[in-house]
RODO-393657 format. One record per residue (C-alpha): residue number from 1; residue in one letter; chain; x, y, z. Coordinates in Angstrom, 2 decimals. Example, Ala and Ser with C-alpha at 12.3 -4.5 7.8 and 13.67 -1.06 7.14 Angstrom:
<rs>
<resi = 1	resn = A	chain = A	east = 12.30	north = -4.50	up = 7.80>
<resi = 2	resn = S	chain = A	east = 13.67	north = -1.06	up = 7.14>
</rs>
This chain:
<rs>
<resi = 1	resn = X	chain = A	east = 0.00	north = 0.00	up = 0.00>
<resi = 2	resn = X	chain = A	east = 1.02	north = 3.44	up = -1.01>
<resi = 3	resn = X	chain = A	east = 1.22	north = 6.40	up = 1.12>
<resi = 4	resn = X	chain = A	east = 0.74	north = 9.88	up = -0.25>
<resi = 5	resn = X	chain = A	east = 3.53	north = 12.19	up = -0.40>
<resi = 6	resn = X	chain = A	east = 3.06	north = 16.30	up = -0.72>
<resi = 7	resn = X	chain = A	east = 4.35	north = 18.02	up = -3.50>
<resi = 8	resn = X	chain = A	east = 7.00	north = 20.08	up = -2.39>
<resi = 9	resn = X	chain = A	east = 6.78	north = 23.44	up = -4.14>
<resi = 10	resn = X	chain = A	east = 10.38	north = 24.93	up = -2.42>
<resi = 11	resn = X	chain = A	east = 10.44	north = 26.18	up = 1.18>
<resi = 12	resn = X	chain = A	east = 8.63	north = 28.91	up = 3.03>
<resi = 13	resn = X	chain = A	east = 9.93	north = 32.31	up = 2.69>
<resi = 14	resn = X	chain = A	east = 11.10	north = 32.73	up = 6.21>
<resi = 15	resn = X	chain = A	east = 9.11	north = 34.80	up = 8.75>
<resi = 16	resn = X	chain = A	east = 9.50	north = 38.17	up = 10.27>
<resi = 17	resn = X	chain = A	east = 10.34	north = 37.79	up = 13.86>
<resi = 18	resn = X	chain = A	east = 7.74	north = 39.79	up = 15.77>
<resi = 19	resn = X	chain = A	east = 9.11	north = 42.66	up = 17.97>
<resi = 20	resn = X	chain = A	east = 9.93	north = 42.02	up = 21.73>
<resi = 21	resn = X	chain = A	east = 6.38	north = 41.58	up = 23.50>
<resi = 22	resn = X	chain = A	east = 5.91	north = 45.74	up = 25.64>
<resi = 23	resn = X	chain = A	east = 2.62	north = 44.83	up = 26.96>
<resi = 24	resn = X	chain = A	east = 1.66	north = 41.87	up = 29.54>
<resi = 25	resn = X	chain = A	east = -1.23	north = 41.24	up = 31.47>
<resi = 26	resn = X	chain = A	east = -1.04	north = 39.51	up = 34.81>
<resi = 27	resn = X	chain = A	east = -3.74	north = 38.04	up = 36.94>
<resi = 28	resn = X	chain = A	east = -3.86	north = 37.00	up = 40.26>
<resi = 29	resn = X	chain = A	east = -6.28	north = 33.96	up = 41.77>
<resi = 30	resn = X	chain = A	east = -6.67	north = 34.10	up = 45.71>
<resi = 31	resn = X	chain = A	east = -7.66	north = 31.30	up = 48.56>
<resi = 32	resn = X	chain = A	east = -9.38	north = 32.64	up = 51.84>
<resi = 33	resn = X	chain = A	east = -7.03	north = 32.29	up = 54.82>
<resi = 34	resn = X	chain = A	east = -9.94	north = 33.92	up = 56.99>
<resi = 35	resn = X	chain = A	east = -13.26	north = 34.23	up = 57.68>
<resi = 36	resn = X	chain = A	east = -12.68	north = 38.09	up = 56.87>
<resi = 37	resn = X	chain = A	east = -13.76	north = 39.31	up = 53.56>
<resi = 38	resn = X	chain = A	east = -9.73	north = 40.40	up = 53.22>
<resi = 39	resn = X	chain = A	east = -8.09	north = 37.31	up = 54.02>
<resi = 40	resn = X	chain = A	east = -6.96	north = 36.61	up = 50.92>
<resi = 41	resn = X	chain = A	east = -3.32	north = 35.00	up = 49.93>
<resi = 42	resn = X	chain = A	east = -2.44	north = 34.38	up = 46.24>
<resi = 43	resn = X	chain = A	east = -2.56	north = 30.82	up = 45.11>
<resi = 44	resn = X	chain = A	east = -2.36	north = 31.08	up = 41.08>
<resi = 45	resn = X	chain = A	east = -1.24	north = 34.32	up = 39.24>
<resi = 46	resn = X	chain = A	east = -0.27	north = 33.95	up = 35.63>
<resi = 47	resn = X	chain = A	east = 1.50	north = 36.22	up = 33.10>
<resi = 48	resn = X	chain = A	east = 0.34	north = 36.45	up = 29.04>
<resi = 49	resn = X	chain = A	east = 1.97	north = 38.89	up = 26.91>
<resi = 50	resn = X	chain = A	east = 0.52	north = 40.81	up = 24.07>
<resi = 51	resn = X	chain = A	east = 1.22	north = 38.66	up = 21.20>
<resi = 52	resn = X	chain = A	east = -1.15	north = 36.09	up = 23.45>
<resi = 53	resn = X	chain = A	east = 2.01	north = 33.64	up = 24.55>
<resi = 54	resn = X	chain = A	east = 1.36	north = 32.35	up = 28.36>
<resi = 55	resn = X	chain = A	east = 4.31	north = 33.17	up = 29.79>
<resi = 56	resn = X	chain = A	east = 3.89	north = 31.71	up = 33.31>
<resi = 57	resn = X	chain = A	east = 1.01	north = 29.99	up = 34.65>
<resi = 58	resn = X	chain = A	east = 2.31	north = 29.66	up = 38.54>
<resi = 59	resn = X	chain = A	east = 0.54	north = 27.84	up = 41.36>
<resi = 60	resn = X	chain = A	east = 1.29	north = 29.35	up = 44.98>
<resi = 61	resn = X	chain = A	east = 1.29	north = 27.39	up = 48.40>
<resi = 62	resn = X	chain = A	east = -0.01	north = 29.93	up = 51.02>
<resi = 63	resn = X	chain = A	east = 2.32	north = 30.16	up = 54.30>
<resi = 64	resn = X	chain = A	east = -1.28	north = 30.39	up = 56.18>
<resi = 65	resn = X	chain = A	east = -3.58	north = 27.41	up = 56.31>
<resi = 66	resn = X	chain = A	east = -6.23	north = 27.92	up = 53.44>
<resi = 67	resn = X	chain = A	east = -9.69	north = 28.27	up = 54.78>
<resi = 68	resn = X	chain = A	east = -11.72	north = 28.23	up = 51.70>
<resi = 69	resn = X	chain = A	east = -10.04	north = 26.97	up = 47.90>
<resi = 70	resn = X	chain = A	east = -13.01	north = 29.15	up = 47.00>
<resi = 71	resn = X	chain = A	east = -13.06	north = 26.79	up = 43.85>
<resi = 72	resn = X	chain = A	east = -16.45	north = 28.12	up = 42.23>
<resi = 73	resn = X	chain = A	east = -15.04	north = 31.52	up = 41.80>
<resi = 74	resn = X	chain = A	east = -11.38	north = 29.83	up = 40.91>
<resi = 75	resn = X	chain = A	east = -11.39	north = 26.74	up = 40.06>
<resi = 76	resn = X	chain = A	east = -8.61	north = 25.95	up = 42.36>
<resi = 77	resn = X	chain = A	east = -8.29	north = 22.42	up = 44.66>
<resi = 78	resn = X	chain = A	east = -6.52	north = 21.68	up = 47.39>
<resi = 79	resn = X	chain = A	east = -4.92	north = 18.53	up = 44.85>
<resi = 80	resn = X	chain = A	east = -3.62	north = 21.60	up = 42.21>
<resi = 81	resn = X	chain = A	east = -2.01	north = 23.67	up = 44.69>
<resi = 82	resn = X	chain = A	east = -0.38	north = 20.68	up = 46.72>
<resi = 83	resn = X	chain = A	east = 0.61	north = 19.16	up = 43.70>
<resi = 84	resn = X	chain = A	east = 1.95	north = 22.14	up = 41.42>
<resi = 85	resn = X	chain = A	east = 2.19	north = 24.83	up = 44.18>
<resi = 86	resn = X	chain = A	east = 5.65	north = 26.74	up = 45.08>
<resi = 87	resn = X	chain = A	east = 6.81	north = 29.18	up = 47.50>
<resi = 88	resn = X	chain = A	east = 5.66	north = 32.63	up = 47.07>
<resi = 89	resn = X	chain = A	east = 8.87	north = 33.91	up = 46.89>
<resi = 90	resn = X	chain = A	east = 10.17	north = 30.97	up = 44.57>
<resi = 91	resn = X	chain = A	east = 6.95	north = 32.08	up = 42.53>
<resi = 92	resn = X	chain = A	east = 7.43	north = 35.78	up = 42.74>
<resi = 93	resn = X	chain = A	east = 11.36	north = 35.17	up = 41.84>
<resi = 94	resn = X	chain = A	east = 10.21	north = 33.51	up = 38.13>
<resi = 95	resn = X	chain = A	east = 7.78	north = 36.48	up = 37.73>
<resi = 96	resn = X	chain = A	east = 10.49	north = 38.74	up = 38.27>
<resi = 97	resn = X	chain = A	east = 12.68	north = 37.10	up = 36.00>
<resi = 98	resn = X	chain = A	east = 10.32	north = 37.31	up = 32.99>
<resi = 99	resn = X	chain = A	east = 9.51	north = 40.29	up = 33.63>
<resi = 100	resn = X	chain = A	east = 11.01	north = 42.77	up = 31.76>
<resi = 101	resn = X	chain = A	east = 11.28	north = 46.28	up = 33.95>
<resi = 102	resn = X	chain = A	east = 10.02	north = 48.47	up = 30.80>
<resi = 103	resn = X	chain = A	east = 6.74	north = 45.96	up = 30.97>
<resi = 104	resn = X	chain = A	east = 3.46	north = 48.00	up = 30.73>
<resi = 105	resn = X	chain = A	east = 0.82	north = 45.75	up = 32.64>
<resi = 106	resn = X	chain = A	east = -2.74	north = 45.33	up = 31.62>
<resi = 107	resn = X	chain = A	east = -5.66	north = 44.10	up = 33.47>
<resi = 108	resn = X	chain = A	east = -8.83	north = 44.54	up = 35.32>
<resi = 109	resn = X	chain = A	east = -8.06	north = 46.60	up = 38.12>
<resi = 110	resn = X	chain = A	east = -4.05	north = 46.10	up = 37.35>
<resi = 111	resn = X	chain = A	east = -3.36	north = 47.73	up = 40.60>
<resi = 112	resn = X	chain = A	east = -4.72	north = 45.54	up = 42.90>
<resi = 113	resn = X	chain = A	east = -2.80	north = 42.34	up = 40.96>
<resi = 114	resn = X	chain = A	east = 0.12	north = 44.32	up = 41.31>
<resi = 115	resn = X	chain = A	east = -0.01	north = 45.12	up = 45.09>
<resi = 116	resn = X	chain = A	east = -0.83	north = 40.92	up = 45.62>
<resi = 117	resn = X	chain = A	east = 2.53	north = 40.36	up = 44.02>
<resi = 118	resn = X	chain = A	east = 4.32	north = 43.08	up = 45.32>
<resi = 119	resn = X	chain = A	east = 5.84	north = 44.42	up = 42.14>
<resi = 120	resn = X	chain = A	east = 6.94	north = 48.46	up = 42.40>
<resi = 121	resn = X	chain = A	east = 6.24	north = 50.46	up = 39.72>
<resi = 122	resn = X	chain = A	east = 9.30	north = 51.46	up = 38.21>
<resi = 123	resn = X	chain = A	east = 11.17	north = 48.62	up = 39.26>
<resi = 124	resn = X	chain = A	east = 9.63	north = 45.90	up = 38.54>
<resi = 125	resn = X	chain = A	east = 7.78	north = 46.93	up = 35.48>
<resi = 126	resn = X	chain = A	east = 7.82	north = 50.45	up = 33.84>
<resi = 127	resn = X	chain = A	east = 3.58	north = 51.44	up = 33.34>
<resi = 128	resn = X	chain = A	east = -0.06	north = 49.72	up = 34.32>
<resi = 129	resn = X	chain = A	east = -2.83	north = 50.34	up = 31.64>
<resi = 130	resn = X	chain = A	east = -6.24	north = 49.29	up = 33.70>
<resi = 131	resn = X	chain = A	east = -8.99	north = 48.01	up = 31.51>
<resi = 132	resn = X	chain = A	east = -11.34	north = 49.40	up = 33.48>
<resi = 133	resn = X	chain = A	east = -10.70	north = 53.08	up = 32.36>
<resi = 134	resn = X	chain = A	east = -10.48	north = 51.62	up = 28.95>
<resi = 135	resn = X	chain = A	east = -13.96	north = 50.09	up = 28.31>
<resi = 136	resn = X	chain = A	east = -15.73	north = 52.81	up = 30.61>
<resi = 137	resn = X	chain = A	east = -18.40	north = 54.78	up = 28.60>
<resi = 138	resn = X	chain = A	east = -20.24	north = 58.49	up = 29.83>
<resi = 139	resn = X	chain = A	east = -23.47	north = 57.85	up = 31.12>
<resi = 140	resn = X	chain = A	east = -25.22	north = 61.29	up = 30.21>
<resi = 141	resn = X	chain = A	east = -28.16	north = 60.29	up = 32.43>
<resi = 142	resn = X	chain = A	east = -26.40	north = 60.07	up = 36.01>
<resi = 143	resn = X	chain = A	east = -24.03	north = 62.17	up = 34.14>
<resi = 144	resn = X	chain = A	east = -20.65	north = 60.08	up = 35.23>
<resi = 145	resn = X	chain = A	east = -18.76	north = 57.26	up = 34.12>
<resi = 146	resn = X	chain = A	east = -19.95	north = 53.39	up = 34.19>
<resi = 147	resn = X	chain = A	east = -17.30	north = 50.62	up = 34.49>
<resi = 148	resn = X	chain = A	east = -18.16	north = 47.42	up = 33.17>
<resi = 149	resn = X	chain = A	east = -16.88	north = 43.71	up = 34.68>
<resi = 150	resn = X	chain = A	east = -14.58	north = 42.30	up = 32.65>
<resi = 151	resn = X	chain = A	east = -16.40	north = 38.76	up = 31.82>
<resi = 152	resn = X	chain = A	east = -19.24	north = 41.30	up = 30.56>
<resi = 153	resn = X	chain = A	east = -17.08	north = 43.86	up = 27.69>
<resi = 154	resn = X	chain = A	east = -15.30	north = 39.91	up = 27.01>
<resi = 155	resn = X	chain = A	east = -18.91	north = 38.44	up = 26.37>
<resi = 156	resn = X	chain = A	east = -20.44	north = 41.68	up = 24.58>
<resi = 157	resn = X	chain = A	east = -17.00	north = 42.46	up = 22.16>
<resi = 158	resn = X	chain = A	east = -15.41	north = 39.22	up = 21.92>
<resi = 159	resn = X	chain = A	east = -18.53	north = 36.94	up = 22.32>
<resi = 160	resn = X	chain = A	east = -16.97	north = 34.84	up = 25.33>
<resi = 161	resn = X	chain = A	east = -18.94	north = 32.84	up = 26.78>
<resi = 162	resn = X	chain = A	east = -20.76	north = 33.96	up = 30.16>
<resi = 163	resn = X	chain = A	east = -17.25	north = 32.87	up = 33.18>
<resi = 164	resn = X	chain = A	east = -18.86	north = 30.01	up = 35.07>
<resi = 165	resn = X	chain = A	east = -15.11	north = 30.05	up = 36.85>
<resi = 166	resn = X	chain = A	east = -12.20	north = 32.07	up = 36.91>
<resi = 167	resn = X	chain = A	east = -8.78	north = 31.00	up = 36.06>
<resi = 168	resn = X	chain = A	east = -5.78	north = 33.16	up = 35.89>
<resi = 169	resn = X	chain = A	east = -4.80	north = 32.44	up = 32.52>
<resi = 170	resn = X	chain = A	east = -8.11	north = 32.53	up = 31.36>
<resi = 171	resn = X	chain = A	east = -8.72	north = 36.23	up = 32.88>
<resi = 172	resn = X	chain = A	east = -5.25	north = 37.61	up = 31.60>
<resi = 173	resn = X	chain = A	east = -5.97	north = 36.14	up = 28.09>
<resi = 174	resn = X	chain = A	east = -8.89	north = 37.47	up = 28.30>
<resi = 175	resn = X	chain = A	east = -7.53	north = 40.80	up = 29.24>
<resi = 176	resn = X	chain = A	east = -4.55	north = 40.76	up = 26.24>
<resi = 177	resn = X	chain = A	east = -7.48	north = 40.23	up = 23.99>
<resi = 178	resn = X	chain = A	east = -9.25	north = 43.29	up = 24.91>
<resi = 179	resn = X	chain = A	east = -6.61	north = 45.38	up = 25.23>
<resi = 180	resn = X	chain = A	east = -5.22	north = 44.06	up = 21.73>
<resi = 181	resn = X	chain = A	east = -9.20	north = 44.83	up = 20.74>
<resi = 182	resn = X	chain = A	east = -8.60	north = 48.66	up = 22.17>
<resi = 183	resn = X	chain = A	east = -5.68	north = 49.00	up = 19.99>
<resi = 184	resn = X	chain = A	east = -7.56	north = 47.99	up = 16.69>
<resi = 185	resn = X	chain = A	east = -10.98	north = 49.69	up = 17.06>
<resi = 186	resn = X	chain = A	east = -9.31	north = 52.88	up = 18.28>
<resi = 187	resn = X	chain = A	east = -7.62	north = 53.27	up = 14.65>
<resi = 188	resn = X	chain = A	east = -11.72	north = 53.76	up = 13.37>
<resi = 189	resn = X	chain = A	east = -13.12	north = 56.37	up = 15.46>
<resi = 190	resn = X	chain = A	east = -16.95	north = 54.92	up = 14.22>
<resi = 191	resn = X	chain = A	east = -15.90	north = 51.32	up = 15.51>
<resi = 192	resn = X	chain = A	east = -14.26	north = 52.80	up = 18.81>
<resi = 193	resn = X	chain = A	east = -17.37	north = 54.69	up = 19.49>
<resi = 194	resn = X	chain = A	east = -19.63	north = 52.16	up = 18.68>
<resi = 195	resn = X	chain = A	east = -17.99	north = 50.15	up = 21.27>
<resi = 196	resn = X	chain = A	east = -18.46	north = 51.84	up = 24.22>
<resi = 197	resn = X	chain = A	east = -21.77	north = 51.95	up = 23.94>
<resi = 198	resn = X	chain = A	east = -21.62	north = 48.58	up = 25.87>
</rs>
């Protein structure tokens, strides 16, 4: 029996290489280490630069004893962080690694992902670009701004389906993709416009 072989018609003209990734989005995925509503410590944070690549995807073994997985809002198990968890610091020490220190950081509510991993502005990473202030539209009725969830301008602009969980990849592609969108609908005013009326 035969196989079929391809024609070959030469090689590929080789590709452009793409220009160092500027832009990264990080996301952060907490456990509750307290009956307090702020008794949070990071368990999964992930980092996804612009051209989409996941760059780390990083499970986190709390130094306090985890209360709560809270695994319908994170999908994380007590199996996934005792199996693939590290040390914060170990954790924090790849992220800052990657990193480069002229990063601009994207994300919903950037600042508060930042302050969970203690990066320093400056430092660490050069800029934060919040989503939040991106996809916010004038409400001339209440006359101020509305700020939309995330999952929401993801499932109304990119047709995502509605989060049943989060994940931190998931989020920080999610938030690469809209930022990416920001960039392309802001070269036609009529599309830009037409998409804030979300």
């Amino acid at each position: 029996m035969q196989g079929y072989f391809y024609p070959t018609y030469g090689s590929l003209p080789p590709r452009t290489p793409l220009p160092p990734a500027t832009h990264f989005s990080i996301d952060v995925e907490c456990v509750a280490t307290g009956s307090d509503h702020n008794a949070r410590s990071v368990a999964q944070f992930a980092l996804v630069d612009q051209y989409e690549n996941v760059l780390l995807n990083t499970y986190v073994k709390p130094a306090q004893p985890v209360v709560s997985y809270l695994t319908p809002l994170t999908g994380l198990t007590t199996a996934l962080i005792q199996t693939h968890g590290v040390s914060f610091q170990h954790g924090l020490h790849l992220l800052k690694s990657t990193l480069p220190p002229t990063a601009v950081l994207i994300g919903q509510n950037i600042g508060q992902d930042v302050q969970w991993l203690q990066l320093k502005e400056g430092k660490d990473f050069q800029a934060m670009l919040d989503l939040a202030g991106v996809y916010r539209t004038w409400n001339r009725q209440y006359n101020n701004w509305s700020v939309f969830g995330q999952d929401h301008v993801a499932r109304v602009l990119l047709n995502y389906p509605e989060a049943q969980t989060h994940d931190a990849v998931g989020d920080a592609l999610k938030s690469i993709r809209l930022y990416n969108l920001s960039k392309q609908l802001q070269q036609e005013p009529a599309l830009w416009q037409q998409a804030q009326v979300i």
